[in-house]
N, CA, C and O of each residue as an XYZ file, in Angstrom:
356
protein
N      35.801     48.788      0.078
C      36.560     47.838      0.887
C      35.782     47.450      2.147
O      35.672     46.259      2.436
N      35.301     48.295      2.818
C      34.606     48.008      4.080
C      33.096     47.157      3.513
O      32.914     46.225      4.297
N      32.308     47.174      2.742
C      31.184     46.378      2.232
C      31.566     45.137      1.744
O      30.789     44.191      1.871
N      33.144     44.927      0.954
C      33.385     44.079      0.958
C      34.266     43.120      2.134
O      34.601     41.981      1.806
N      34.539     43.539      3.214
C      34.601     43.299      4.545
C      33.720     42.610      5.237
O      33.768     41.436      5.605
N      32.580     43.746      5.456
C      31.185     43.367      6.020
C      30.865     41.682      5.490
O      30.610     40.685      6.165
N      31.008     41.868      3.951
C      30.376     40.746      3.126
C      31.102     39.391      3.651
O      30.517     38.338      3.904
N      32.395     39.617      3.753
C      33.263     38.646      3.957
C      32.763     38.002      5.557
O      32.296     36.867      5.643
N      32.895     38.679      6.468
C      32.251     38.965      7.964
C      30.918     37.801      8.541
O      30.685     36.958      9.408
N      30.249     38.558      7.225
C      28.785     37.875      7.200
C      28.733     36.560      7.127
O      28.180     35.794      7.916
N      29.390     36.282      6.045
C      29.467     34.962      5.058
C      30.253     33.891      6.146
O      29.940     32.705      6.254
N      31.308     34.547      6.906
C      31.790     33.732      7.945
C      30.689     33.537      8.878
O      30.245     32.395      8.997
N      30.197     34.464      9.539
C      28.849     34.237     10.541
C      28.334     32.893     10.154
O      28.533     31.784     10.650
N      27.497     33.352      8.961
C      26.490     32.189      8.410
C      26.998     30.899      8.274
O      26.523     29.858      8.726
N      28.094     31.075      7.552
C      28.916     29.565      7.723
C      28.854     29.224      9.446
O      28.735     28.040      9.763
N      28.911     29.946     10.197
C      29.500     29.404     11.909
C      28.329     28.935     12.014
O      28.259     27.782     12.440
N      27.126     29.602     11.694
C      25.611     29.375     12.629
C      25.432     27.863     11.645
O      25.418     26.888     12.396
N      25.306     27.511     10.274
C      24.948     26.358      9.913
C      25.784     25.416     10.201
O      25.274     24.311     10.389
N      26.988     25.507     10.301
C      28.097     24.820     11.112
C      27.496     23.854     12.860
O      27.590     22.783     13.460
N      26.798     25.450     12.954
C      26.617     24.411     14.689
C      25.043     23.963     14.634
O      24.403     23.364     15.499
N      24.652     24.395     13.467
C      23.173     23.585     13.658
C      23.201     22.285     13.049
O      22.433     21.414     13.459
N      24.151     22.024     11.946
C      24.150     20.948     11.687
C      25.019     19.576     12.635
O      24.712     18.384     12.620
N      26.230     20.281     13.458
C      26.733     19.323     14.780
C      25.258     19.343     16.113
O      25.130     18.453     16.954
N      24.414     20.430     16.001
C      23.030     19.911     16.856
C      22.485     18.365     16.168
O      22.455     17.246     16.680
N      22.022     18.913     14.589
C      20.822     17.951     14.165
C      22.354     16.586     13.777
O      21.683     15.593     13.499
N      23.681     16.196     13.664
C      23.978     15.104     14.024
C      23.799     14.399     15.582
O      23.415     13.233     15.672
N      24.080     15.129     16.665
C      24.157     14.665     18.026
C      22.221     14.499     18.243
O      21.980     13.705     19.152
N      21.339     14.902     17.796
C      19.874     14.103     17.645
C      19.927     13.148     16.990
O      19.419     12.167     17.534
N      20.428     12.947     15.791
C      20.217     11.768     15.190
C      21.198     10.516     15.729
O      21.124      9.322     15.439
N      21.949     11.065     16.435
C      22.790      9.983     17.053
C      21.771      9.669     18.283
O      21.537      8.481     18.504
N      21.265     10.473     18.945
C      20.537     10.245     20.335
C      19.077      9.152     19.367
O      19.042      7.956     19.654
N      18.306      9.553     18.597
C      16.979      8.856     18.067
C      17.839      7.351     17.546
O      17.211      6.364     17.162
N      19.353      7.396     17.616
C      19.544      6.224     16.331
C      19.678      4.893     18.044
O      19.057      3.870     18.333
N      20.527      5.483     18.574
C      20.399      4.681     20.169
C      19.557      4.362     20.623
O      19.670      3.305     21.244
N      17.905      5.188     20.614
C      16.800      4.742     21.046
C      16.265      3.962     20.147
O      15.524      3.090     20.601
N      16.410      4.000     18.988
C      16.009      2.839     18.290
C      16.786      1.586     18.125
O      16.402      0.449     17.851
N      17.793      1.992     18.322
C      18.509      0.171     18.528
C      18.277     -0.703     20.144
O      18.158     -1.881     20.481
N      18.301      0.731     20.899
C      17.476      0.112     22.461
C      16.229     -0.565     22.323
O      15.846     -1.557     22.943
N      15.502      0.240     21.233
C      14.015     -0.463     21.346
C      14.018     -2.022     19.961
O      13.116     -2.851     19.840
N      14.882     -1.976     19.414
C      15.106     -2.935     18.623
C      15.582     -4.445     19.110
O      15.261     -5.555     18.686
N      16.417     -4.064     20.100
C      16.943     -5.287     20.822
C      15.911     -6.344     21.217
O      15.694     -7.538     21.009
N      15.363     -5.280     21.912
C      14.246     -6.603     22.851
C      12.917     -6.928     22.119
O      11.997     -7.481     22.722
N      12.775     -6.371     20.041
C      12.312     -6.557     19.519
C      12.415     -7.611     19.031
O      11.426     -8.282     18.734
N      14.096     -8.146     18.762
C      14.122     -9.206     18.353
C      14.436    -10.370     18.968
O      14.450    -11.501     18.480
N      14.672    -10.041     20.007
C      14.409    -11.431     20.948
C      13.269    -11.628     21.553
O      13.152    -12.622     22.270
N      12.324    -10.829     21.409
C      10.628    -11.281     21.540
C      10.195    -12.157     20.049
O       9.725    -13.294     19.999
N      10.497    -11.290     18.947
C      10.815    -12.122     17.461
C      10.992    -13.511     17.419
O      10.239    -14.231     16.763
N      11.925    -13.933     18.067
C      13.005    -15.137     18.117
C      11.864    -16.252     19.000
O      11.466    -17.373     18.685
N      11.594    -15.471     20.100
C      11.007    -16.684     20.893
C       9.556    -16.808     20.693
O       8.904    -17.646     21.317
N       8.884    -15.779     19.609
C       7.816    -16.141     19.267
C       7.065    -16.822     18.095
O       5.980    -16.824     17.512
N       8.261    -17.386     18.098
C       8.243    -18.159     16.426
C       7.327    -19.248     16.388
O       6.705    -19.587     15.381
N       7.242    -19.926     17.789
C       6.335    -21.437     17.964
C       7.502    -22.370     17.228
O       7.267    -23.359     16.533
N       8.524    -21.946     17.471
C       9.738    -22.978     17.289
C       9.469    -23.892     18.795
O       9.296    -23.325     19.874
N       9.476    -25.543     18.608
C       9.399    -26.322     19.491
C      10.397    -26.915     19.808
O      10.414    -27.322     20.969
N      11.544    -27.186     18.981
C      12.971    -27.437     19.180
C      14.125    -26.659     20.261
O      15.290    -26.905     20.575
N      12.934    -25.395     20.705
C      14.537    -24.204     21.283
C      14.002    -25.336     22.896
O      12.859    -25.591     23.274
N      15.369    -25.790     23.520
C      15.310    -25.881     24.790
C      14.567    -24.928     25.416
O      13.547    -25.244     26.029
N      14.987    -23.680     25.332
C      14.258    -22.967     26.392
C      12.967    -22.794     27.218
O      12.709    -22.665     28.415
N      12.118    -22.856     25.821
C      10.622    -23.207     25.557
C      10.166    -23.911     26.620
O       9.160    -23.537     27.223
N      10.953    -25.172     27.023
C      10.353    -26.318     28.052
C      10.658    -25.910     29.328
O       9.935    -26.277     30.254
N      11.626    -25.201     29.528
C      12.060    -24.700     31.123
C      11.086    -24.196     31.618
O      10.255    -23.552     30.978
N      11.038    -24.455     33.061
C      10.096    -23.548     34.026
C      10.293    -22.240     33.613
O       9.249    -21.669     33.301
N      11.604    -21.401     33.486
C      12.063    -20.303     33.507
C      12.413    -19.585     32.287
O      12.961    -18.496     32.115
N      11.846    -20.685     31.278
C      12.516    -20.005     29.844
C      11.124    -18.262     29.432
O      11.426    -17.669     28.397
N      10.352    -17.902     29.906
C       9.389    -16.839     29.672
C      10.702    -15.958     30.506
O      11.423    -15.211     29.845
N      10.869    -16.099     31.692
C      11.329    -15.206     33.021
C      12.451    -14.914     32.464
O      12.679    -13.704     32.444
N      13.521    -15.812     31.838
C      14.680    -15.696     31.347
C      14.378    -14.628     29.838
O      15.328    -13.898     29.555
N      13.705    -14.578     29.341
C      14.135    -14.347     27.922
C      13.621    -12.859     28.306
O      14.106    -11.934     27.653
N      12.647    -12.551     29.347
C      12.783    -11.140     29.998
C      13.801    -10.110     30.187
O      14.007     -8.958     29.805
N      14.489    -11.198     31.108
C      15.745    -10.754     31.783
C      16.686    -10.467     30.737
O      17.371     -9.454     30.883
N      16.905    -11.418     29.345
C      17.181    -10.947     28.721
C      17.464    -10.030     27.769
O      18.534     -9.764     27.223
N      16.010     -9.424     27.586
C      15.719     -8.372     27.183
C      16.215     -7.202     27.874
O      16.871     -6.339     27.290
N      15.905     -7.147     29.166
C      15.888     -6.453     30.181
C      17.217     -6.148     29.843
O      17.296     -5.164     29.107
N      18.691     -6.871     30.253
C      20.147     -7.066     30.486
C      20.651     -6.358     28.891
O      21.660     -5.678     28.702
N      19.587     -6.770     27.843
C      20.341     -6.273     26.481
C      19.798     -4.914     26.932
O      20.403     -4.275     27.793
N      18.911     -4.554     26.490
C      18.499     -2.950     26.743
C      19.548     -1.965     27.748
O      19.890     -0.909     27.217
N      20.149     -2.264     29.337
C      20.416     -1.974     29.775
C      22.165     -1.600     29.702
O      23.007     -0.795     30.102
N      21.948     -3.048     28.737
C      23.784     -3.125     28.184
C      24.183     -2.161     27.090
O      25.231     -1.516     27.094
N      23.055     -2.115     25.954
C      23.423     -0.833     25.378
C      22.773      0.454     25.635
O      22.555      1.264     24.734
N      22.479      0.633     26.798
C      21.924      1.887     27.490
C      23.487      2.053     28.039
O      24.116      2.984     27.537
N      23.928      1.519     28.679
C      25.327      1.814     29.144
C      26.290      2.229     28.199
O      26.877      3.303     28.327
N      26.505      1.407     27.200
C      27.531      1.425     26.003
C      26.997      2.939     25.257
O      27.882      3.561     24.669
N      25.691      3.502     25.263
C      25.685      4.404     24.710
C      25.703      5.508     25.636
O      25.418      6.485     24.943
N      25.864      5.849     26.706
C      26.026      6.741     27.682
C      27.527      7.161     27.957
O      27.872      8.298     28.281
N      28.472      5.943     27.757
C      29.629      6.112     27.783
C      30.231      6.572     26.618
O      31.184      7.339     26.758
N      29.816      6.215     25.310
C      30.094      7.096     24.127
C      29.784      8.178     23.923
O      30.379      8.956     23.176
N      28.262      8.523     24.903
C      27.687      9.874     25.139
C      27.142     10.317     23.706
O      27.333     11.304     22.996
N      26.173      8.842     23.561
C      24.797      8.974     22.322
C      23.522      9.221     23.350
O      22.412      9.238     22.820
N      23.578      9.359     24.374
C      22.363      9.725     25.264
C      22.756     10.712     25.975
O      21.992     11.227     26.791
């Protein structure tokens, strides 16, 4: 009875310890999945405006380079926020 105790004991342990290593390796993959959509953002709006599309208004503005920065800049920062408050960072 007591070995089969122990056994029982154990088997709970091991279940607890892979239990919390696997809520570790989700809360990393949530943290790597945020840094890659952070770094994705301003991937594709560099994408977008580097097409040698001559039709986008922007293109002709004094400010359309400075703007599409800022843009970048404002997306990155917007889901840097959104994921801090969900507490993926």
């Amino acid at each position: 009875d007591q070995v089969s105790s122990f056994d029982e004991r154990l088997t709970s342990l091991i279940d607890a310890s892979v239990a919390k290593v696997t809520m570790q390796q989700n809360s990393d993959m949530r943290t790597i999945s945020a840094v890659v959509g952070m770094w994705a953002a301003p991937t594709l709006v560099a994408g977008i405006y580097g097409m040698n599309f001559d039709i986008m208004p922007e293109l002709h503005w004094a400010l359309g380079y400075p703007m599409a920065i800022v843009i970048m800049v404002l997306v990155v920062l917007g889901l840097w926020a959104w994921f801090r408050k969900n507490h993926w960072l």
